[in-house]
N, C-alpha and C positions, 0 to 999 in steps of 0.2 A: 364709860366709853366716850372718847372724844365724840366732839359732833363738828362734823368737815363742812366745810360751806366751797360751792352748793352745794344743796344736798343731794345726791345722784339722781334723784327723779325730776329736780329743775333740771339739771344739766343735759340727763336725755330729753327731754320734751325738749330744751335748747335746740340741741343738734340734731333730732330727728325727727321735728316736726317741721311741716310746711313754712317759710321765713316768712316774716312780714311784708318783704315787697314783695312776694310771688302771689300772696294773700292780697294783696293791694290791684295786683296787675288784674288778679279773675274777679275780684268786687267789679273794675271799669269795665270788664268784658273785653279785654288785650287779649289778640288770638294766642292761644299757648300750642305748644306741641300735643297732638291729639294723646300720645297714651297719658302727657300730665296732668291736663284735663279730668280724662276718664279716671286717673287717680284720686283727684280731689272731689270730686263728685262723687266719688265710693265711700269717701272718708268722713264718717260721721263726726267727728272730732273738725275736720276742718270745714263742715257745712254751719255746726254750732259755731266757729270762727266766723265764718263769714256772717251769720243773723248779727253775732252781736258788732262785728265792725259795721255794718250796716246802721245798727241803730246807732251806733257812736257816730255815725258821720250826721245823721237826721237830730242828733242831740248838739252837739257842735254848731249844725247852722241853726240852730234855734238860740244859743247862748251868747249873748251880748257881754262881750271883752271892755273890761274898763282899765284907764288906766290909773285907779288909786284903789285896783286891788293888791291887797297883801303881798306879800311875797314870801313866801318861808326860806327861812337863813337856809344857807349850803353846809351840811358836813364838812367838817376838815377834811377828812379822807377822802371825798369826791373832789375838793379842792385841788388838793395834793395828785391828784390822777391824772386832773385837768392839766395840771402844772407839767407833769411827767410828759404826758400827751403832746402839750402846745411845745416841750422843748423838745422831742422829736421828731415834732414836726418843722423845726425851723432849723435842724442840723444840719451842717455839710456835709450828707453822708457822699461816698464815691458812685460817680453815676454808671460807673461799670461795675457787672458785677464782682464781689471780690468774697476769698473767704472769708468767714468769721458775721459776713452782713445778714441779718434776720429781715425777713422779707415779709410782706404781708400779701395776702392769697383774696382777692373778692372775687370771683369767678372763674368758672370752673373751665378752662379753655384749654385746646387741643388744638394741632397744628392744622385743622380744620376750619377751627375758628369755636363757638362756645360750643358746649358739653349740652345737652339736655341733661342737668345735673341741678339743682336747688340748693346753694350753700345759704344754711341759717343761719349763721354764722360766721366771720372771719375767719381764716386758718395766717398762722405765722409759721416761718421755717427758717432756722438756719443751714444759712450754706456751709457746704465744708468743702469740694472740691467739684469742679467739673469731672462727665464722663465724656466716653470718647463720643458719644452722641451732641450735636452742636444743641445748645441751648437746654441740655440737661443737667442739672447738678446732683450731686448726694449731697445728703444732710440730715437735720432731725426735724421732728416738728416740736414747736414750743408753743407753749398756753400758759395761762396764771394761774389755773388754780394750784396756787402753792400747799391749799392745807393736803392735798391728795401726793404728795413727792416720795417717793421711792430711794433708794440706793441707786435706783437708776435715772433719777432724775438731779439736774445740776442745777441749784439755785443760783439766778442771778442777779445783782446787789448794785453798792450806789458807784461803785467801780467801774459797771458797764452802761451809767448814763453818758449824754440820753437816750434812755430806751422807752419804748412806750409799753406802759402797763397790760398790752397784748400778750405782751412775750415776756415772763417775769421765772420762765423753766422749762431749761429742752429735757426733754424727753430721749432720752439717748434709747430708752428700749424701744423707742419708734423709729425708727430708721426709714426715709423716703426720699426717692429721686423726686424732683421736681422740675415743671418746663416752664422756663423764665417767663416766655410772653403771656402766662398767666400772673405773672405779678403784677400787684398796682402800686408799691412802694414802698420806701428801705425803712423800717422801724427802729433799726439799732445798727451799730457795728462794731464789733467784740476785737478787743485788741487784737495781737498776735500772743500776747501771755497769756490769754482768757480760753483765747481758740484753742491753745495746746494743752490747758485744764480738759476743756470739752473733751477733745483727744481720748489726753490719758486716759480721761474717767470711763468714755466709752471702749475704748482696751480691756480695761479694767474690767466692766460690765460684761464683756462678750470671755474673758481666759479666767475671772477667777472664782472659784468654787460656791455656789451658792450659801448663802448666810442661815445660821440656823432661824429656822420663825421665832423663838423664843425673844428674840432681840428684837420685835417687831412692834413700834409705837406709832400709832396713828399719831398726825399733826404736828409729830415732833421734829426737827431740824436739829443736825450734829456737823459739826465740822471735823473733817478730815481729809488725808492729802491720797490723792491720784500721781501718782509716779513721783515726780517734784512736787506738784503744784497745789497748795492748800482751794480746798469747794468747800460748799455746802450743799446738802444734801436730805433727805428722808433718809429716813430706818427700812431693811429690808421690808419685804412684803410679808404678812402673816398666815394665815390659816384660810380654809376656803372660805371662811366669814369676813374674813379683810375689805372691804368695801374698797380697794385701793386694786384688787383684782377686776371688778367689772368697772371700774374706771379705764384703767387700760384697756379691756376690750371695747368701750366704749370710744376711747381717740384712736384705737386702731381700725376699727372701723369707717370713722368718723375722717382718716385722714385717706384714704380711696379715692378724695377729691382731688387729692394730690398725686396719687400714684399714677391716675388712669391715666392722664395728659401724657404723663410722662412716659407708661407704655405706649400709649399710640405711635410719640415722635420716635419712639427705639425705632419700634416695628416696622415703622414709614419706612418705605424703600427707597435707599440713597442713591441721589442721582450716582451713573457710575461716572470715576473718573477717566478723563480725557483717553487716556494708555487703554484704560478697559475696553472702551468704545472700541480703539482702534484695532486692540487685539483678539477681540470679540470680531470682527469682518472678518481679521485677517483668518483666523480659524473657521469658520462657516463658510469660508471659499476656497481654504486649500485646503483643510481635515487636519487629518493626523499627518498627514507627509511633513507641517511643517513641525521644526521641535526646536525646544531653548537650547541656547548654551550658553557661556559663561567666556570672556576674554580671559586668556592668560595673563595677568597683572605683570605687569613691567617691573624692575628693581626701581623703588623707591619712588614707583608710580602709587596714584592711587586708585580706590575702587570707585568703580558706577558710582552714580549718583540713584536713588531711588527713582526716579524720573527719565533714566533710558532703559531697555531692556533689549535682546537680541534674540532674534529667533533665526534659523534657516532650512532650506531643504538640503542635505548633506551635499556636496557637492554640484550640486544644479546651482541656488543662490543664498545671498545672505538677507536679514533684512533687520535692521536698528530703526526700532522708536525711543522718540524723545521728546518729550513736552518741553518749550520754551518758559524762559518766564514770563514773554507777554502771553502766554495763553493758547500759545496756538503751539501744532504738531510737526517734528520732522519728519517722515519716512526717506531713510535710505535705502537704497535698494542697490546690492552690490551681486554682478553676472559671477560664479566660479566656473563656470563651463565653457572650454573652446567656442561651442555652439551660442552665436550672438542671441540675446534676449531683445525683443520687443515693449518698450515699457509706451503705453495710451493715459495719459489723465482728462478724463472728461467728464464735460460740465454739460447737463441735458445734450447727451451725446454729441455735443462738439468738443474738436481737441482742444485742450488746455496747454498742454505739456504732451510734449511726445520724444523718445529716443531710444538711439539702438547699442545696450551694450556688449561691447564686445572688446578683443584682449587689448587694444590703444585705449579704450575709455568704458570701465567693466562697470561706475558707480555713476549714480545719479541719486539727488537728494530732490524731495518734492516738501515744501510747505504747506501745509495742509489747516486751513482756516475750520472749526469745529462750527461757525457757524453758516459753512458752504457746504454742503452736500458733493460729494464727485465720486468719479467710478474708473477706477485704475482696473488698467487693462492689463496682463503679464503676457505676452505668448513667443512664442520662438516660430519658426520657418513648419516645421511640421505641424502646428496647430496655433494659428495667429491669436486666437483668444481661450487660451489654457487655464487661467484662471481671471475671472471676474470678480470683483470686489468692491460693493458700492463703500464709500467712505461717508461717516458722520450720516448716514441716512436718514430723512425725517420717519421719525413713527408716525402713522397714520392713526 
């Protein structure tokens, strides 16, 4: 049986033990979050961590550094990483985000600001598109260890330097939103050929029929093509002994660092748009009496814009919003009834604007600044203030 590096019980102890600088912070006595605290204090395993960082730091200042001691030669292959490493770190990657850019994760941050969250680890991700949520992307997450690759995992090659040896295979069976201002910076970035491999391959991954286990090699890499486009790839997954199964639950797990951020910003209640506000008064001060409609389109007019909307009380009056492009609001307010209308704009109860329509002059338009607060006044002769409606209101 092959033998996969790491071998899955470094990798968990990687990922799911306490990291070295959170280990570092409780050695100095750094106030932490009380239940983290109380978690490492419970953790036998991370009390034995801290005696022995302890004594290594009481050994350390006891040991006099010279400088004609030895040096032991560098591995090629740590060379070579280094090499990988320092060329993506001197790339011209794009400083916006764009698809196809693999991003690297060091803390765990929510539109709050950080997570009490502990990452042992670096997380990488490629992006693949924005959602309708500002500052959220889908994508996948990528990591190296190549000898663990799946049918669902897409190896990546000397095609897609510079990339750094973080991100050496996305994960396409890991699928995760991510929130930008959690990243700390761009690792790679995947052509536009590379990106629509990705693609196809995860199409592929999610519409076509499960592969028999019999086909199943650990460590092995096979080239094959995804719609057009030639990958490489792992052999499917095998039997419940496959050790390539508690791999995957292990970075599905493991990538929650990623997810959480990202639920939060969904969930975060969006400020409401300008028109909302406005129609949000207008409704909590007239009810139901007012209701939409729709202009009859003119020949060879065109339609609304997304940014006005029309509402009236049937025959009483009309009334059109409209958001500017500098930011601020119209309300027109059009009289249909013989009976003149009283229109009051006011500012901490002094008039602003005041007018009477009636059938010589039935429309008045009021500009309405979202960062002024006012309180339009509607009434007619038989009830001077019929309807009240503060506008842009501060919440208290």
């Amino acid at each position: 049986m092959s033998t996969l590096w790491p071998p899955l019980t470094v990798l968990e102890n990687e990922l799911f033990t306490p990291s070295d600088a959170l280990m570092a912070r409780w050695q100095r006595g750094d106030e932490l979050p009380a239940d983290l605290k109380r978690a490492l204090e419970t953790d036998p395993e991370a009390h034995a961590r801290r005696v022995a960082l302890d004594a290594a730091t009481v050994d350390a200042a006891d040991q006099m550094v010279t400088d004609d001691a030895p040096m032991a030669p560098m591995p090629p292959d740590l060379r070579a990483l280094i090499r990988r490493r320092v060329a993506a770190r001197q790339a011209s990657f794009s400083p916006v985000p764009t698809p196809g850019q693999i991003v690297r994760i060091d803390e765990v941050r929510g539109p709050h600001g950080l997570l009490n969250w502990d990452l042992s680890r670096p997380l990488a991700v490629l992006l693949n598109e924005p959602t309708e949520t500002p500052n959220v992307w889908y994508g996948w997450l990528a990591t190296a260890e190549t000898d663990y690759a799946s049918d669902g995992d897409l190896l990546l090659g000397a095609e897609d330097e510079p990339c750094d040896p973080l991100a050496r295979m996305i994960q396409l069976w890991n699928p995760v939103h991510v929130y930008l201002p959690s990243v700390s910076r761009v690792l790679a970035e995947l052509r536009p050929e590379r990106l629509a491999a990705v693609r196809a391959l995860a199409v592929e991954c999610l519409t076509a029929p499960a592969s028999a286990g019999a086909q199943a090699q650990l460590g092995v890499i096979v080239r094959r093509v995804a719609g057009t486009h030639p990958v490489r790839t792992g052999t499917p997954l095998g039997s419940a002994t496959d050790p390539r199964h508690r791999y995957q639950q292990l970075y599905h797990a493991y990538a929650e660092a990623v997810r959480e951020p990202a639920r939060q910003a969904v969930a975060q209640e969006q400020p409401a748009s300008l028109l909302d506000r406005l129609r949000t008064a207008l409704f909590e001060a007239i009810g139901d009496l007012l209701q939409s409609y729709q202009l009859i389109a003119q020949p060879m007019g065109e339609a609304d814009a997304p940014d006005i909307e029309h509402y009236q009380i049937p025959h009483r009056l009309r009334l059109t919003l409209t958001e500017t492009a500098d930011g601020q609001a119209r309300l027109r307010v059009e009289n249909l009834h013989p009976t003149p209308l009283q229109i009051l704009l006011l500012d901490n109860e002094e008039i602003v604007e005041a007018a009477s329509l009636e059938a010589s002059q039935p429309v008045i338009e009021l500009m309405l600044d979202p960062a002024q607060p006012r309180v339009l006044i509607i009434g007619d002769e038989d009830q001077p203030e019929r309807y009240r409606i503060p506008i842009f209101a501060k919440v208290a």
